[in-house]
N, C-alpha and C positions, 0 to 999 in steps of 0.2 A: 384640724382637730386631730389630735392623739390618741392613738388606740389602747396607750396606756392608762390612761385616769381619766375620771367621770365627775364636775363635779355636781351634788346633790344639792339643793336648797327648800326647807321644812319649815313650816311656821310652826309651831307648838306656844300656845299660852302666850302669845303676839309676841315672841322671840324667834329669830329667826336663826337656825341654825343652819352651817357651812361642814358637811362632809364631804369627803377625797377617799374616793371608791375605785379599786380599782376594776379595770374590766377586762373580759378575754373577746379575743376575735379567733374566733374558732378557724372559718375559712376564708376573712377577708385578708387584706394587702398587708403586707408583713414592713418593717421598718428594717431598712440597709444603708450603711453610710451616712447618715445623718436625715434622709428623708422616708418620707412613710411608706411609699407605694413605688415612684416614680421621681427620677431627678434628672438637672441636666450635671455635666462634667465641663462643657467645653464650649464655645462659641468662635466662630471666625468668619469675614467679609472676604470674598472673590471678588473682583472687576476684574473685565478687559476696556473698560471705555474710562480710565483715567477718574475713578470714581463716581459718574454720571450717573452710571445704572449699577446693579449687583447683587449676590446672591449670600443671605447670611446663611449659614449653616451651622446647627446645634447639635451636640452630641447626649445621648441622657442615656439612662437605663431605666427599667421597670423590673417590679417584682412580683406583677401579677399578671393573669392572662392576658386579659384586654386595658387598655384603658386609652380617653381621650386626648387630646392634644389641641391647643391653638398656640401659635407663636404670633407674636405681635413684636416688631420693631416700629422703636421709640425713636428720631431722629432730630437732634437740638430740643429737647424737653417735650416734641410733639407726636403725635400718633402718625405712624408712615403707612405700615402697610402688615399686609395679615396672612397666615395661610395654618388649614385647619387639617386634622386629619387622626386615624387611630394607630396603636402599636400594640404588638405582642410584647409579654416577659422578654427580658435579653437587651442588649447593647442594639440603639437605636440610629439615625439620625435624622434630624428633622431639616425643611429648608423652606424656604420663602423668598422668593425676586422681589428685589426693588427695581422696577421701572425705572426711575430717575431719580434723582435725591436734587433735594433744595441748596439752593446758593450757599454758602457757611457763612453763618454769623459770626466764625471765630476764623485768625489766622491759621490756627490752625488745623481748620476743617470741621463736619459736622461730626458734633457730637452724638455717638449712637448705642443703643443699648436693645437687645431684645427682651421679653417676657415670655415666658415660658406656662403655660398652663395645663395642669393633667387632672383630669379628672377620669373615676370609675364611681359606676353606680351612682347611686343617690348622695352617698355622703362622705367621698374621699376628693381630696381635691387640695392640691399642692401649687404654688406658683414660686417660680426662681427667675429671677433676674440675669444675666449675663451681660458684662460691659463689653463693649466690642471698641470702646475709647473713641478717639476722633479721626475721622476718616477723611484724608483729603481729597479735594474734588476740582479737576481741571474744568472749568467752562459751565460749572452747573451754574443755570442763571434761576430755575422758578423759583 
């Protein structure tokens, strides 16, 4: 949701009427670079084991005090693995081990992608995507 516009919906005389209201957010998460509160910039995969196991690593920033975090890596269109955590305002970075990664369905490796998730408070809450492309893998068999 955007901090900038609101919109209203009114029945009056079984009409229904559609206003675009805008609104101010006094002391919430302010909007930077194209995201509201919290984004990421960057994404990248570490191994030492020839792909087997490994460490994604995300870059983002925030524009507000606190706010939540879970990262989720997506690996061949499937849910791999998680790790959750909070940040202050400022240039961040986030990370999550993969234990082992799955055989690759494709020659040329699994395909992987993180999700990013920031939330503050009750009602800010942002998710970004980052492709980390296809990662090849020597000897993964599960």
């Amino acid at each position: 949701m955007h901090a900038t516009k609101k919109t209203i919906v009114s029945a009056v005389t079984g009409l229904a009427l559609l206003a675009v209201a805008p609104t101010t957010a006094l002391a919430g998460p302010t909007k930077t670079d194209g995201w509201t509160f919290c984004g990421s910039s960057d994404a990248n995969w570490t191994t030492s084991t020839q792909g087997r196991s490994g460490t994604v690593t995300v870059t983002g920033e925030c524009t507000v005090a606190k706010a939540n975090w879970r990262l989720d890596v997506y690996v061949n269109g499937e849910w791999w693995v998680y790790s959750t955590g909070s940040v202050k305002a400022g240039t961040h970075t986030l990370k999550v081990v993969a234990p082992s990664m799955p055989k690759p369905n494709d020659k040329r490796g699994n395909y992987t992608y993180a999700k990013i998730t920031y939330t503050a408070g009750q009602t800010w809450k942002n998710v970004y995507e980052e492709d980390l492309g296809y990662l090849p893998c020597k000897g993964c068999t599960s």
